[in-house]
C-alpha positions in Angstrom: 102.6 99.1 52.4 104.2 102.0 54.0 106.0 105.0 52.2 107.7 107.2 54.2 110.1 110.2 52.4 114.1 108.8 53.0 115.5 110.8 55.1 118.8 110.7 52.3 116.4 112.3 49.7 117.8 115.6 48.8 115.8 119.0 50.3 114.6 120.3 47.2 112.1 117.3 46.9 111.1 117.6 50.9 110.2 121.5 49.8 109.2 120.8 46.4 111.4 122.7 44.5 112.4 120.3 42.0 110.8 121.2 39.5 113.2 125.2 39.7 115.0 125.6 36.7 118.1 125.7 38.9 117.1 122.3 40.7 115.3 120.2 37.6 117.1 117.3 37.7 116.3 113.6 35.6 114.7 112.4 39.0 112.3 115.1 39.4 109.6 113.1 36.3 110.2 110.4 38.9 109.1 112.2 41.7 106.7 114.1 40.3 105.1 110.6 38.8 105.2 109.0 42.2 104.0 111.7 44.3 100.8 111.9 42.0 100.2 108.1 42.0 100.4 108.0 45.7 98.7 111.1 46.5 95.6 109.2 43.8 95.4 105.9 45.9 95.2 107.7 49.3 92.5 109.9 47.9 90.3 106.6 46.4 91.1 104.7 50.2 92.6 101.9 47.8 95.6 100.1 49.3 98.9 101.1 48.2 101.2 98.5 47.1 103.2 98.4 44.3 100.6 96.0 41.5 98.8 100.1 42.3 101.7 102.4 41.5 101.3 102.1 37.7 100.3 104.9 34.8 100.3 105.5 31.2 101.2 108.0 28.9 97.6 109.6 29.2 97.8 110.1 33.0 100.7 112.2 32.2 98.7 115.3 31.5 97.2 114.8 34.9 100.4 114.5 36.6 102.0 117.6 34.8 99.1 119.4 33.8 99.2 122.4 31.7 103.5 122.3 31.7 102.8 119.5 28.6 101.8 122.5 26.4 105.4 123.9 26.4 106.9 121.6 23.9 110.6 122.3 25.5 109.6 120.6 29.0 106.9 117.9 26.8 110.2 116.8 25.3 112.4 116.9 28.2 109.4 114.8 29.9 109.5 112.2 27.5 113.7 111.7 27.6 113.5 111.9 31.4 111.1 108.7 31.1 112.7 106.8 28.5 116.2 107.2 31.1 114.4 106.1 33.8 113.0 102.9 32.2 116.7 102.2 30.6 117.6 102.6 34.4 115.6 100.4 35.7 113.6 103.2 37.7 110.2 102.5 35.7 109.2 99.0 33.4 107.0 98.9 30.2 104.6 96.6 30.4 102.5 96.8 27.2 101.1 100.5 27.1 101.4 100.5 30.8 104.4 102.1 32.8 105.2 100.7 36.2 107.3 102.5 38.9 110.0 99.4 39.7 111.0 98.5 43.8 114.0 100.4 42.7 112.2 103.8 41.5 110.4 103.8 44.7 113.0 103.2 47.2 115.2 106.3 45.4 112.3 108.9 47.1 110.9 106.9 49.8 111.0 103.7 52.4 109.2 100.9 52.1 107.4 99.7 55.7 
């Protein structure tokens, strides 16, 4: 599987300023999650498909690093996920979060 960045996906994520305060937006988690999850399977030379694209709630202090210690953005972090899944952007699968087709196709194509 090949991602390639959509060519529709808004500038701010190309530049990586999503994460301004004036630019924060409920997909940026999303983005964020799925840029680290890709970035991790290129660096291990594992194939990238989606059974790969998967975390839990303990990777997210990798992904976000030391922004979890400001309670205001830990909280807004956990409401940005629990929107997603009741979108239908990430699925719950015991303890273990999946990015869905339709998560992955908002950022990037699918080759």
């Amino acid at each position: 599987m090949i991602l390639t960045l959509s060519n529709d996906t808004p500038i701010k994520y190309h530049l990586n300023l999503h994460n301004e305060v004036s630019e924060d937006d409920k997909f940026s988690v999303l983005y964020d999650i799925e840029k680290y999850l890709i970035k991790v399977i290129v660096a291990k030379g594992k194939v990238l498909d989606m059974s790969g694209l998967k975390f839990t709630t303990k990777s997210l202090k990798y992904i976000f690093g030391e922004r979890l210690k400001d309670e205001t953005f830990k909280q807004k972090t956990v409401k940005s996920i629990k929107d997603l899944i009741a979108s239908g952007f990430l699925c719950v699968d015991d303890k273990t979060l999946h990015l869905t087709k339709k998560g992955v196709e908002h950022f990037y194509t699918i080759d």
